[in-house]
KOLVEXPA-787479 format. One record per residue (C-alpha): residue in one letter; x, y, z. Coordinates in steps of 0.1 Angstrom, whole numbers, padded with zeros to 4 digits, always signed. Each point is the difference from the previous one (the first is absolute). Layout:
// residues N
AXYZ ...
// end
This chain:
// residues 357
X+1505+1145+0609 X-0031+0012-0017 X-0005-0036-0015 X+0002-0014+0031 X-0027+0021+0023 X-0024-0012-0033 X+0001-0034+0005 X-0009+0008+0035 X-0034+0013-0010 X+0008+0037+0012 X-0016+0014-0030 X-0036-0011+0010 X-0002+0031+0023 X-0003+0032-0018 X+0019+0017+0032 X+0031-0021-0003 X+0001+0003-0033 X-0002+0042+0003 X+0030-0008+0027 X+0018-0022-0022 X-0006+0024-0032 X+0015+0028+0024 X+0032-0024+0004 X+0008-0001-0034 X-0003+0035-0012 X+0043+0010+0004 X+0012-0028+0015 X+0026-0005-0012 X+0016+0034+0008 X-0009+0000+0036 X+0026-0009+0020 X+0002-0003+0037 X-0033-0002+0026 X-0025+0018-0016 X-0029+0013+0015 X-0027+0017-0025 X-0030+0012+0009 X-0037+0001-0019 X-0025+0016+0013 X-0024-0003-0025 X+0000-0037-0001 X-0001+0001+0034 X+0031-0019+0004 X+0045+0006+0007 X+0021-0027-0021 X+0033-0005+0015 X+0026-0022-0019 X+0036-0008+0007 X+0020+0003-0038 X-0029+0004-0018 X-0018-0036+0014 X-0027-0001+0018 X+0001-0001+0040 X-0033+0012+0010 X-0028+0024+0000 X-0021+0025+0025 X-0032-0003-0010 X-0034+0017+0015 X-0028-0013-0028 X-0038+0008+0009 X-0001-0035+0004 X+0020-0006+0030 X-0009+0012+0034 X+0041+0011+0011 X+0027+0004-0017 X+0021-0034-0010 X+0034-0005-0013 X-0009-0020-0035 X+0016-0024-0015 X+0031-0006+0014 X+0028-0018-0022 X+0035-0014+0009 X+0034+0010-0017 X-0008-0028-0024 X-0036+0014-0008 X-0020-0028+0013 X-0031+0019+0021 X-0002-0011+0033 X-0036+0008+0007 X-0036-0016-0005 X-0014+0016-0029 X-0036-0001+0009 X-0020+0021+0000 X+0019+0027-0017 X+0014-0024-0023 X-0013-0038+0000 X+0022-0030-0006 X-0007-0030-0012 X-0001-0027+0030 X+0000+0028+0028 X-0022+0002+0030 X-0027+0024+0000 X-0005+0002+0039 X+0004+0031+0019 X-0008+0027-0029 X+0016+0027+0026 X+0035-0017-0001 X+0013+0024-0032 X+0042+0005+0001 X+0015+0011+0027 X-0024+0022+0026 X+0000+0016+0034 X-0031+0007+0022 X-0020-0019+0025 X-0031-0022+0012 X-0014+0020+0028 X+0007+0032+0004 X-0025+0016+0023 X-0022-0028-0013 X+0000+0004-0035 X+0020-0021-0023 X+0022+0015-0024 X+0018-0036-0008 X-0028-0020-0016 X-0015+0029-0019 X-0003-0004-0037 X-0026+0004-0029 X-0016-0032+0007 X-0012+0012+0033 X-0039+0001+0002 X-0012+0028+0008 X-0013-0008+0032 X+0030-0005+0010 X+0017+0033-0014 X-0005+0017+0032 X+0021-0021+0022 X+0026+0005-0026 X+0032+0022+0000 X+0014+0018-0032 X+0037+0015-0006 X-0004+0028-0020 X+0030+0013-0023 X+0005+0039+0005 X+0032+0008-0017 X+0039-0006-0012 X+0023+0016+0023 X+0030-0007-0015 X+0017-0023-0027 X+0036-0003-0001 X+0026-0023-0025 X+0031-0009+0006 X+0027-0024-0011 X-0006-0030+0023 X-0028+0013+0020 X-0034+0020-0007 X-0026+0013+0027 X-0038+0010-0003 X-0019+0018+0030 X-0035-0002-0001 X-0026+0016+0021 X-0039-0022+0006 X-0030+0003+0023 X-0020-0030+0015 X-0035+0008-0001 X-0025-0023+0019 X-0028-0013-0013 X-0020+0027+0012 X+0019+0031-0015 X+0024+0007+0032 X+0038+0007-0006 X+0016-0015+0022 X+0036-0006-0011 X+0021+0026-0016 X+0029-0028-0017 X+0033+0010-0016 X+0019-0031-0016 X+0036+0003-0011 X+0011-0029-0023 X+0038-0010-0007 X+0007-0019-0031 X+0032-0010-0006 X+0025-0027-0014 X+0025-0022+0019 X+0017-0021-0023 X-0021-0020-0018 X-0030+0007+0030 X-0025+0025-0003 X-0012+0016+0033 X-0030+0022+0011 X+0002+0017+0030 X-0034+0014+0012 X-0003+0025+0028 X-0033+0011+0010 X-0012+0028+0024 X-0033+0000+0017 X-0013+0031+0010 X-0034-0003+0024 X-0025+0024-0010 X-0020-0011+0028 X+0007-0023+0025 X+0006-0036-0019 X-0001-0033+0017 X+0012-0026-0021 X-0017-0030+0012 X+0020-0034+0008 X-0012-0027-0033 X+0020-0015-0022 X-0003+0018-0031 X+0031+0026-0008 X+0020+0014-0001 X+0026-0001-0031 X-0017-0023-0026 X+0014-0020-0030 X-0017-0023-0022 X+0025-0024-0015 X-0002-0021-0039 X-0016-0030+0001 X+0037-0020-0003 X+0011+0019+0033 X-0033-0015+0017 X+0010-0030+0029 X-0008-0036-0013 X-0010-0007+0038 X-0032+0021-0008 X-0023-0023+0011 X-0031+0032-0006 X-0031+0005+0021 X-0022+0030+0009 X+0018+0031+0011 X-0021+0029+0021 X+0005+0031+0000 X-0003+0027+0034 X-0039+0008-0015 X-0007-0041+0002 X-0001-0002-0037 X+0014-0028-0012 X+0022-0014-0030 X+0008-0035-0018 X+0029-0008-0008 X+0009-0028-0020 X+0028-0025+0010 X+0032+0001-0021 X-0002-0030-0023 X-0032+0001-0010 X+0000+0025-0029 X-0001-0021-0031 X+0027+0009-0029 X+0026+0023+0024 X+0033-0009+0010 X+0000-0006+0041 X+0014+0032+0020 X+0031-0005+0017 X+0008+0027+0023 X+0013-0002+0039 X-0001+0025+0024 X+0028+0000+0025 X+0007+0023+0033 X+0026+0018+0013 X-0009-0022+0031 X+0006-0030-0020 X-0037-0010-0009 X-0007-0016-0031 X-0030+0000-0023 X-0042+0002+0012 X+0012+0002+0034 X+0015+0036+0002 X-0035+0016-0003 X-0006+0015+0034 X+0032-0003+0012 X+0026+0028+0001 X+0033+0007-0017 X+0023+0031-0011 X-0001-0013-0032 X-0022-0027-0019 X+0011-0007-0039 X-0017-0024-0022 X+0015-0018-0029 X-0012-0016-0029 X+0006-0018-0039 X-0015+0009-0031 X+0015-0024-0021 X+0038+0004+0003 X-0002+0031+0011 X-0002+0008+0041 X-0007+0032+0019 X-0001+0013+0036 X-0021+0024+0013 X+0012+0011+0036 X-0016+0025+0019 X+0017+0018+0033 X-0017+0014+0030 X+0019+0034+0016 X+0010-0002+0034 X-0019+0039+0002 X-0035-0019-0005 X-0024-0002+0019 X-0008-0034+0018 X+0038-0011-0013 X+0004-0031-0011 X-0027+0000-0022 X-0030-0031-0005 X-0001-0016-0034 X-0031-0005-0015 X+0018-0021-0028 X-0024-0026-0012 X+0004-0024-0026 X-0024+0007-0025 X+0020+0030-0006 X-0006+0033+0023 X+0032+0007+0016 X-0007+0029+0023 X+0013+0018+0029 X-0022+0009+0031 X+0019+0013+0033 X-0036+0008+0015 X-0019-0035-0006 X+0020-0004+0035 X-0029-0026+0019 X-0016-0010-0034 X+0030-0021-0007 X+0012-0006+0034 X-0032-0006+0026 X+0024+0001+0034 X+0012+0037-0010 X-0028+0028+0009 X-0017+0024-0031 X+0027+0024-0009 X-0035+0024-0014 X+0029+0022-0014 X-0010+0035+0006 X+0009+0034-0014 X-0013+0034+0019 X-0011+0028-0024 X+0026+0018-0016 X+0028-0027+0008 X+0019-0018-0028 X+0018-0033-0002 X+0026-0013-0026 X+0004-0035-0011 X+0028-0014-0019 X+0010-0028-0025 X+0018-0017-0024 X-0008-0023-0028 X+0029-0017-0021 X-0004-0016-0026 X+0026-0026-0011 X-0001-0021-0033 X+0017-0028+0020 X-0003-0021+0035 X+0014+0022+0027 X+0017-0016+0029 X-0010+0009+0042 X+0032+0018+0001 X-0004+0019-0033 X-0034+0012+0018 X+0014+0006+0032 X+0026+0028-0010 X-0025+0021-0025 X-0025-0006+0031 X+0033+0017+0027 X+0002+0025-0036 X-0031+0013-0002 X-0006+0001+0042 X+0029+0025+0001 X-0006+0022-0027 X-0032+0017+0019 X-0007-0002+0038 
// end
């Protein structure tokens, strides 16, 4: 295990290696999900039989909270590891795409998506920040752990607008891992979340779960900034990607960005070894079936209220929250060190849709 999150270059980020450090300490008597929190480090390791799944992390470096790294049942880490944690041959576009994340591009005009630290600071006012307040709750178990967390997103101007509490669900299904991440928005005053492309639930996949149709190009975000991004065979000395998106509507590859789906997995090889990532829109969302904002270079995100951004005939769905409502969005991430079939993904989808309505 340890030998082989090395060779992936891990240990070039002093926060992984803290998070990985944290790992090791008792593993081997830990049994079960375990979900352990430290607060000084500014971080809650959880690990299924002592291996590593996953961390919560909130450094002074990040502007949210991000899930961070994630690893299969067979340890290989399924997320880019810059900037936390650079890799050799990785992209280094999009320095705001850390883990796994939840906020949004325009929320009452300000941008809580594309903030990070390399953010002039011109632009810092039009920027959003989600501000860790405390650990609700941290709970073990034999097959199943939870963490409640409670944040705040501040705009760029000092306002409080969202009050957030985020239950996370990690558990083990077989050989799959699964995260289930249920989030509660409470307006402090009234929010508008603005229709752009930009949310909602992010993930920012390894280089070898990247698509080889990535054909790169200049990416803008909802302020107009924009980003480069290179095509996929034309870094010099790394292996070529080979991950596939795929649709519960049947749509393969580049083309299920903007299109929507109950369920969107994507499915990859390192080597000999294969993994797919599925992730599973609740029928109790809002805006139900969700958009994917999957693209190749390797963002695979969820946005139910990009609504005309990815379809121009449909009018702007300008979600909006009055002060002192609240809304709860739901989903489920699996993790699987194998190709998954339609069907497979079809009955956890019909699972997870009747376990909450």
């Amino acid at each position: 295990m340890v030998r082989r999150i090395r060779q992936s270059g891990i240990f070039c980020s002093s926060i992984a290696f803290m998070i990985l450090s944290s790992f090791a300490v008792g593993a081997a008597a830990q049994v079960g999900v375990q979900v352990t929190p430290d607060e000084a480090s500014r971080r809650v390791d959880i690990t299924i039989d002592g291996k590593p799944f996953t961390s919560y992390i909130w450094p002074d470096t990040l502007k949210k909270p991000v899930l961070y790294p994630i690893l299969d049942s067979d340890g290989v880490i399924i997320t880019r590891g810059w900037p936390l944690a650079p890799r050799p041959g990785e992209r280094t576009d999009h320095p705001h795409h850390d883990g796994l994340w939840f906020n949004y591009s325009n929320v009452n005009g300000f941008d809580f998506w594309n903030n990070s630290t390399a953010i002039s600071a011109t632009r810092a006012p039009r920027m959003g920040t989600i501000v860790f307040g405390k650990i609700v709750s941290a709970q073990s178990g034999a097959n199943r752990g939870e963490l409640v967390t409670r944040s705040t997103w501040i705009t760029g101007v000092g306002g409080r607008i969202i009050a957030e509490t985020s239950r996370y669900v990690f558990a083990r299904q077989g050989s799959a891992r699964s995260i289930d991440l249920i989030v509660t928005l409470h307006a402090l005053d009234q929010v508008v979340f603005h229709d752009d492309k930009d949310g909602l639930l992010g993930l920012r996949v390894a280089r070898w779960l990247e698509s080889p149709e990535e054909k790169g190009g200049t990416f803008t975000d909802s302020n107009g900034v924009a980003t480069q991004v290179t095509a996929a065979a034309s870094i010099p000395g790394v292996a070529p990607p080979t991950g596939e998106y795929l649709t519960s509507e049947g749509v393969k590859g580049e083309a299920a960005w903007g299109t929507r789906a109950r369920w969107c997995a994507l499915t990859g090889h390192d080597g000999d070894h294969a993994d797919t990532i599925a992730i599973f829109d609740h029928p109790g969302n809002p805006n139900y079936p969700t958009y994917w904002h999957a693209r190749g270079y390797g963002l695979f995100a969820v946005n139910p209220l990009g609504q005309h951004m990815f379809d121009a005939s449909q009018p702007p769905l300008n979600f909006t929250l009055e002060k002192g409502r609240s809304v709860t969005f739901r989903y489920r991430i699996v993790i699987y060190p194998r190709p998954v079939t339609a069907g497979e993904l079809n009955k956890e989808a019909d699972a997870f849709a009747a376990e909450a309505k």
